[in-house]
Each structure stands twice: as structure tokens, then as C-alpha cells.
C-alpha positions as CSV (number, residue, x, y, z in Angstrom):
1,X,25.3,36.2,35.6
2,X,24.4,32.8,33.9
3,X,21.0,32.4,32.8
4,X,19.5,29.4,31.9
5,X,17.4,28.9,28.4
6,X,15.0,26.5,30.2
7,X,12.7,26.5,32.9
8,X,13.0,22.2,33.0
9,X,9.3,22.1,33.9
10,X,9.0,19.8,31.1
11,X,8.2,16.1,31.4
12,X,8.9,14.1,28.6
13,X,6.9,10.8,27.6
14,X,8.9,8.8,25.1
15,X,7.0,6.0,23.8
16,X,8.1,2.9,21.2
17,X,5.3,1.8,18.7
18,X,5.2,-1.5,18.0
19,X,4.0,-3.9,20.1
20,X,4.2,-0.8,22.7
21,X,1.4,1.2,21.8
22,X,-0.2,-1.8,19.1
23,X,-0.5,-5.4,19.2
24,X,1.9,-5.9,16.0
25,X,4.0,-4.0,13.7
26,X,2.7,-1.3,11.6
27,X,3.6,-2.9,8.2
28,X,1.0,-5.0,8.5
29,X,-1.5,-2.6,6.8
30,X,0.9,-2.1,4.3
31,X,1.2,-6.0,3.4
32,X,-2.9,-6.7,3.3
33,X,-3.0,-3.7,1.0
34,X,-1.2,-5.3,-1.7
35,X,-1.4,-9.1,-0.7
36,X,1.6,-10.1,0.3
37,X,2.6,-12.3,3.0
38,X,4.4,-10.5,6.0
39,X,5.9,-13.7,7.2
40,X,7.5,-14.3,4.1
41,X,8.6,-10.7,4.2
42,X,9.9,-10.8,7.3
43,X,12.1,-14.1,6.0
44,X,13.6,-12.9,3.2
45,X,14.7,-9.7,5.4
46,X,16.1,-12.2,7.7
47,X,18.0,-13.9,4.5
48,X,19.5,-10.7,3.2
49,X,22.2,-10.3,5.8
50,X,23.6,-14.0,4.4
51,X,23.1,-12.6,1.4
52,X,25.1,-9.5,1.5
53,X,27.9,-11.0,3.6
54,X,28.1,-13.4,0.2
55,X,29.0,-10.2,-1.6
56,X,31.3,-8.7,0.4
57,X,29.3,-6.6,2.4
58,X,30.8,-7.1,6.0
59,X,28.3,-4.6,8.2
60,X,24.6,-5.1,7.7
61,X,22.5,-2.8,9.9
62,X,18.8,-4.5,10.6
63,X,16.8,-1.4,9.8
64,X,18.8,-0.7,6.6
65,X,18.2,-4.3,5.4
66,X,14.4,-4.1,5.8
67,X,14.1,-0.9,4.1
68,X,15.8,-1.2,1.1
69,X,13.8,-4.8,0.5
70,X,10.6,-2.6,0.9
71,X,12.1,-0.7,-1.9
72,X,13.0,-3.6,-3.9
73,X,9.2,-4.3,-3.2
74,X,8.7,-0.6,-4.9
75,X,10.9,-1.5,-8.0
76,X,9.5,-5.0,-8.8
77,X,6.1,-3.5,-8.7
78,X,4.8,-5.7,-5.7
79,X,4.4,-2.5,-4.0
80,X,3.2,-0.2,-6.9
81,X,2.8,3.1,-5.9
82,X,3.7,3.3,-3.0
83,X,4.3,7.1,-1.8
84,X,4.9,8.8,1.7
85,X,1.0,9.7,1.0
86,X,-0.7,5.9,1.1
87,X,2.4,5.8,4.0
88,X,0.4,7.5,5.9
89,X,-3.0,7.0,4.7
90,X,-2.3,3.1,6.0
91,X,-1.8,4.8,9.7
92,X,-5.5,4.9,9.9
93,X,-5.9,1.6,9.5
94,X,-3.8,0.6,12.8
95,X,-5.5,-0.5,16.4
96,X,-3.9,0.2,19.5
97,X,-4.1,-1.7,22.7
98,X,-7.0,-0.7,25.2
99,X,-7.3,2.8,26.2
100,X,-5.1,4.3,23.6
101,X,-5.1,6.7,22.1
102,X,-7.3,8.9,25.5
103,X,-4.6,8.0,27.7
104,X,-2.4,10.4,26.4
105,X,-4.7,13.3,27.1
106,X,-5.5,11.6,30.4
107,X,-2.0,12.3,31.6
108,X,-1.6,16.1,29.7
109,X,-4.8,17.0,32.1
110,X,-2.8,15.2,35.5
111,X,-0.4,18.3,34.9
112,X,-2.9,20.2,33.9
113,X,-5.4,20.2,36.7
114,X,-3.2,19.9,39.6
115,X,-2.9,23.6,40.8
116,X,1.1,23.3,42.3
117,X,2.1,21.9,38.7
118,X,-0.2,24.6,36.6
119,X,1.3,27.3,39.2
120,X,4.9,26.4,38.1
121,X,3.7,26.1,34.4
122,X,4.6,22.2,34.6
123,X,3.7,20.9,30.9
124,X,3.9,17.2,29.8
125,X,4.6,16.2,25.9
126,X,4.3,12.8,24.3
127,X,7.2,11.6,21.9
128,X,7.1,8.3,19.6
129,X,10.7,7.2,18.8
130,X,10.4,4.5,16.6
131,X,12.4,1.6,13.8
132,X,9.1,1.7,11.7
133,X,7.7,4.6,9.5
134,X,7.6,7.8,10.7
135,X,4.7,9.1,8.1
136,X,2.5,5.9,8.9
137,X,3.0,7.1,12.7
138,X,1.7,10.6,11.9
139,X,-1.4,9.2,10.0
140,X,-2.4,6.8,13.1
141,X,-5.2,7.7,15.5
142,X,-2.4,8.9,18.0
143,X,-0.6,11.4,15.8
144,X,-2.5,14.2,17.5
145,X,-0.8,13.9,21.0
146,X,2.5,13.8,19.9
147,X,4.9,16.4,19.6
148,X,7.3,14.4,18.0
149,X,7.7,11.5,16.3
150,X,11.2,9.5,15.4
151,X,11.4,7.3,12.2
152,X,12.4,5.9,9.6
153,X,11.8,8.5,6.3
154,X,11.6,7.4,2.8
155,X,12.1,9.9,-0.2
156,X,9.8,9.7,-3.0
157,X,11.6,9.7,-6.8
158,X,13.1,13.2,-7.6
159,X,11.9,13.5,-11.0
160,X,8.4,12.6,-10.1
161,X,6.9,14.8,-7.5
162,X,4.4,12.7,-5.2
163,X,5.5,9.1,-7.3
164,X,6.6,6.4,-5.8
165,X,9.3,6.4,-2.9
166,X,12.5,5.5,-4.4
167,X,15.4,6.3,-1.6
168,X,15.7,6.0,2.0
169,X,15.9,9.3,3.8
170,X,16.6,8.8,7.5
171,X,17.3,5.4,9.3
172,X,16.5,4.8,13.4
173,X,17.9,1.9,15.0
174,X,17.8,0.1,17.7
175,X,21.1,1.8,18.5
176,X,20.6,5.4,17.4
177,X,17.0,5.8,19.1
178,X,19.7,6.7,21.6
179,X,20.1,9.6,19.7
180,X,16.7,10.7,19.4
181,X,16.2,10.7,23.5
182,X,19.1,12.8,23.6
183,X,17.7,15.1,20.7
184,X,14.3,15.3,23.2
185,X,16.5,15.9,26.3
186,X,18.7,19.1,24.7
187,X,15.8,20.4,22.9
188,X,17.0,19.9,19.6
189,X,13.6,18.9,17.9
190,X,12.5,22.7,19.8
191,X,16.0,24.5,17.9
192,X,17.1,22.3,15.6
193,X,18.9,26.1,14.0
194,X,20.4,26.3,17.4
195,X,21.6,23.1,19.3
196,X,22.9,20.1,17.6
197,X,22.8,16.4,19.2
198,X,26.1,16.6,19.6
199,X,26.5,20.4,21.4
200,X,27.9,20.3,24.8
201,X,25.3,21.0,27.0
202,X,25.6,20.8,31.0
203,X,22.2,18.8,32.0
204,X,21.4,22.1,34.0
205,X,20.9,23.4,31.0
206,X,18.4,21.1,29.1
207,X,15.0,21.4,28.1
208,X,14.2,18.3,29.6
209,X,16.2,16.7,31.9
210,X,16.7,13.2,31.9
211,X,14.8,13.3,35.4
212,X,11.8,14.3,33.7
213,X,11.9,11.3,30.9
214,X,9.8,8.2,30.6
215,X,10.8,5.7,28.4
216,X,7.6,3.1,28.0
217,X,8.9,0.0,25.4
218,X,8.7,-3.2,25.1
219,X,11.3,-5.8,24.7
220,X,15.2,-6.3,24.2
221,X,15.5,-4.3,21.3
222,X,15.3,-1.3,23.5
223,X,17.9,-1.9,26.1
224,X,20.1,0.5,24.8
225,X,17.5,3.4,25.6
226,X,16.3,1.7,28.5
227,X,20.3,2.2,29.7
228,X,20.3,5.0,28.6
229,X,17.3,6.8,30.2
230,X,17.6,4.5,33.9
231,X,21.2,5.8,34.0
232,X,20.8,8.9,33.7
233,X,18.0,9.1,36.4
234,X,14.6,8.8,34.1
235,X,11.8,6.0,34.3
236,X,11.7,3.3,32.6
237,X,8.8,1.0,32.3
238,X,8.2,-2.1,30.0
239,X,5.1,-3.6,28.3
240,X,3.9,-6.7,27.5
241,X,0.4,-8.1,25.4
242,X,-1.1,-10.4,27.9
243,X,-1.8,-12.8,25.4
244,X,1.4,-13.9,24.3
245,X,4.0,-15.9,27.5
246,X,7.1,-14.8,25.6
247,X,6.6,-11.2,25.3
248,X,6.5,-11.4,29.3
249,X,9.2,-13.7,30.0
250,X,11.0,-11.4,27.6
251,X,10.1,-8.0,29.5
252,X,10.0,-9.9,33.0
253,X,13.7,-10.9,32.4
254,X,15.1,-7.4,31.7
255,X,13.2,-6.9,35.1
256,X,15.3,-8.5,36.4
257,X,18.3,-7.8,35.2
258,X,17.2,-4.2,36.5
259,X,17.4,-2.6,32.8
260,X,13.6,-1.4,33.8
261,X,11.9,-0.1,36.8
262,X,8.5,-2.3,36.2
263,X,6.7,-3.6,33.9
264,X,3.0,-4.4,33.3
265,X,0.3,-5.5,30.0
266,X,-0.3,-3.3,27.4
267,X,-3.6,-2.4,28.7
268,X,-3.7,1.4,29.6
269,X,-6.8,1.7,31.1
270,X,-7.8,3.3,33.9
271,X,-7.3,0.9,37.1
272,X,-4.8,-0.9,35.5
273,X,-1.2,-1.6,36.6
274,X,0.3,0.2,33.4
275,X,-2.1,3.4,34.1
276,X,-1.5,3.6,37.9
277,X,2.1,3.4,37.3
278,X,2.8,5.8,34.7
279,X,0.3,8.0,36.2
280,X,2.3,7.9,39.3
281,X,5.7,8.2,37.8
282,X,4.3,11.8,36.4
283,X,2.7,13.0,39.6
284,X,6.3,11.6,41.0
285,X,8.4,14.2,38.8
286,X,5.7,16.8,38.6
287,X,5.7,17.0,42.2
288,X,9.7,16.7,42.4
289,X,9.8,19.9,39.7
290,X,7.6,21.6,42.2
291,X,10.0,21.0,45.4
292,X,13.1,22.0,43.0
293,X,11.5,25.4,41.7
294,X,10.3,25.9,45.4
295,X,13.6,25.7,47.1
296,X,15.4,27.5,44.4
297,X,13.1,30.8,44.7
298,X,13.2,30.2,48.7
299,X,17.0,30.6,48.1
300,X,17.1,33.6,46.3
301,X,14.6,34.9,48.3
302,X,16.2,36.7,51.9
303,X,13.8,36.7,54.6
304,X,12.3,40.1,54.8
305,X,13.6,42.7,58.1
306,X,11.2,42.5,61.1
307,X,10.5,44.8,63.9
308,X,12.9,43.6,67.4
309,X,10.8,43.5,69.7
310,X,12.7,44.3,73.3
């Protein structure tokens, strides 16, 4: 007989960073510690594509580009000493929107204090997939309620042990964040000895079915996972900062094009739109897991023999 590695009483809560969980990008500590103008950053990142193409470089990858110009940063001393360590040191430094980062733990004890979900050993874990640094993630304020975190890595100088970062390690795209939800939904970050992304696993068979996934993000950058996750019968739900009309018209119009479920400002307090939904959308599969694992053991379960009465 078939058995099944998972129990899929998982519920997965796969968050973007920027301008998801924070107002701005997460460079910005990084640019007030050594003076320098993120717009002007941002510009000549924007340049370098024209500027490759000039030299015979025909793909450019966005990510890639704005990497290796914070390496050039590195080598032209603008960034001197930079290391994974003042990375994540500068994660410290970063504010997120309005009842971060307690909302996390606000939705752990939903699971957790409902007696059907705790009866079925329903558990709920937080993931940040994310095109900005992975170590200045992990040295943020949220870092403790995630059990995983997808970035981009840098690798420090091999001849020097804790110099300066001198290579790129690992690159996450718009594009491949794909990969990463699909890493969370086989379980690969769990046994990553054991099952690759690739491994051809029946959805039965995953340790979190897509079902149990919430993807929470917030613009057009992340329609490929928003595709991705709504397909494949997750919840997707986009943010927007109140303050700024384009970030809405820009979230309100994949609304509409139905790449998200709903959408609401990144304010997750309780009594707010975003809380009340996301809370929802957990109780939702928590109480759908509960159903599932109900009528499966009521299944396997025959009725026991009874006396005839004549």
C-alpha cells in the first residue's frame, strides 16, 4: 500500500518584501550608510541594459544587472566593506507597515487556538520569497517568523574570510520566484537531500499543497507567481501603501484582470481589510484541511456491527 510522506496539514504564507511587508526597498539602508543617492543608483542600473547590449550582450536579466553594479559599488570602494555581516546588520534598520511584524504570530495562534485545527495538528509557516537580499531579510525585525526566506546571496572574497563580498551567489527573479513556491509546495527547503524542484511529485503527495498557499505581493512584478499560485487553486491577495494612487491603480488593475483574488493597503492591523481577509483565507483552508482529514478517516472507518433488533 501507498503511503503518503505528508500529512498536508500545512498552510503556507508566502510573502514579497518590498513594498509588501515595507514602504520601500530594503537597499535603502544600505545607500544612507555610505551616502549615496538611491535614485541615481537606481538610473545607472536602468542604463546598464543599453550598455551591455552595446557590447554584445543580447540577454540582460534585471536582478543580475543590479547586483553586479552593487558589486562594482564594492570594487570602486563606494561601498567599502561591504560583507554579508553589515548585509544583515542593515536589516535592523528597516520599518514595516502597521502591525508588522505581530501579525505573523497573530495568524500562527488562529491555528493554534482553534481546537478542530490543533486536533488535526494543523500548523501555519511564514515564507519571504524575495528579488532583494536574502541576509538583510534575516537581520530585519521579521526574521523570527519565518521559516524561510528566498533571495538574492552574495559571496564574500575567497581569500579573505568575512571581507568584502566579491561574487554573486544565488539570483531570484521575478521569473524564478516561481521556483521558490514550488520549492515550498514539494517540501524541498524541508529535504533539500531528498526532493529536488524538479522531482516529479503527484500534488497528493506534497507537503504543502497549492490549496494551502497564500501568495500576499504587491504589484506587476509578481504576476508570474500570482499565476502560478491562483491556477493551481491557492490565494492570492495584493497590497497597496495608501499613500501613493499608482501603487493602487497598479494592484486594482491586476484585480481586474483577475490575476488576484483581492486586494487591500498595506496596513495589517487588526480591523483592517488586509487582516480580516488573510485571517479569513486561513480559517478558510484550516477549516477545509479539517473536512478533508474528516471524510478521509470516516472512509476508512466501517461502521461498527449493531445488535438487530426483531
Amino acid at each position: 500500500m501507498s503511503v503518503s510522506p505528508f500529512t498536508q496539514n500545512i498552510i503556507a504564507m508566502v510573502w514579497d518584501f518590498d513594498k509588501t511587508l515595507i514602504p520601500g526597498y530594503m537597499q535603502a539602508p544600505l545607500f544612507r550608510r555610505y551616502g549615496v543617492d538611491g535614485n541615481a543608483f537606481w538610473a545607472e542600473v536602468n542604463a546598464l541594459e543599453a550598455q551591455y547590449r552595446a557590447r554584445g550582450c543580447e540577454q540582460v536579466a534585471g536582478e543580475m544587472a543590479y547586483l553586479n553594479h552593487v558589486l562594482t559599488y564594492v570594487r570602486r570602494g563606494v561601498f567599502k566593506g561591504l560583507s554579508n555581516a553589515v548585509l544583515e546588520a542593515l536589516g535592523a534598520e528597516l520599518t514595516f507597515y502597521p502591525g508588522l511584524p505581530e501579525f505573523f504570530a497573530e495568524l500562527r495562534t488562529l491555528v493554534e487556538s482553534t481546537p478542530d485545527f490543533v486536533r488535526h495538528g494543523i500548523t501555519l509557516e511564514h515564507y519571504v520569497v524575495s528579488t532583494g537580499f536574502t541576509r538583510t531579510i534575516r537581520g530585519s525585525a521579521i526574521a523570527g517568523e519565518l521559516t524561510g526566506v528566498w533571495g538574492c546571496e552574495f559571496v564574500e572574497d575567497m581569500d579573505h574570510e568575512g571581507d568584502e563580498i566579491a561574487q554573486i551567489g544565488y539570483v531570484l527573479d521575478n521569473t524564478t520566484k516561481t521556483r521558490a513556491v514550488f520549492e515550498i509546495n514539494k517540501g524541498v527547503n524541508k529535504y533539500p537531500g531528498e526532493i529536488t524542484v524538479n522531482a516529479n511529485i503527484a500534488e497528493s503527495e506534497r507537503r504543502i499543497p497549492f490549496r494551502n498557499i497564500v501568495y500576499i505581493a504587491d504589484g506587476p512584478s509578481d504576476v508570474p507567481v500570482f499565476s502560478v499560485v491562483k491556477r493551481s487553486g491557492g490565494r492570492t491577495y495584493g497590497v497597496y501603501n495608501p499613500a501613493h494612487k499608482e501603487e493602487f491603480r497598479q494592484i486594482n488593475t491586476l484585480q481586474q484582470q483577475g490575476r488576484v483574488q483581492s486586494i487591500g493597503p498595506a496596513d495589517y492591523r487588526p480591523g483592517t481589510q488586509t487582516h480580516m481577509w488573510l485571517s479569513e483565507a486561513v480559517s478558510d483552508i484550516a477549516a477545509a484541511i479539517v473536512r478533508e482529514r474528516e471524510s478521509a478517516l470516516g472512509a476508512r472507518v466501517g461502521q461498527a456491527p449493531r445488535h438487530i433488533n426483531d
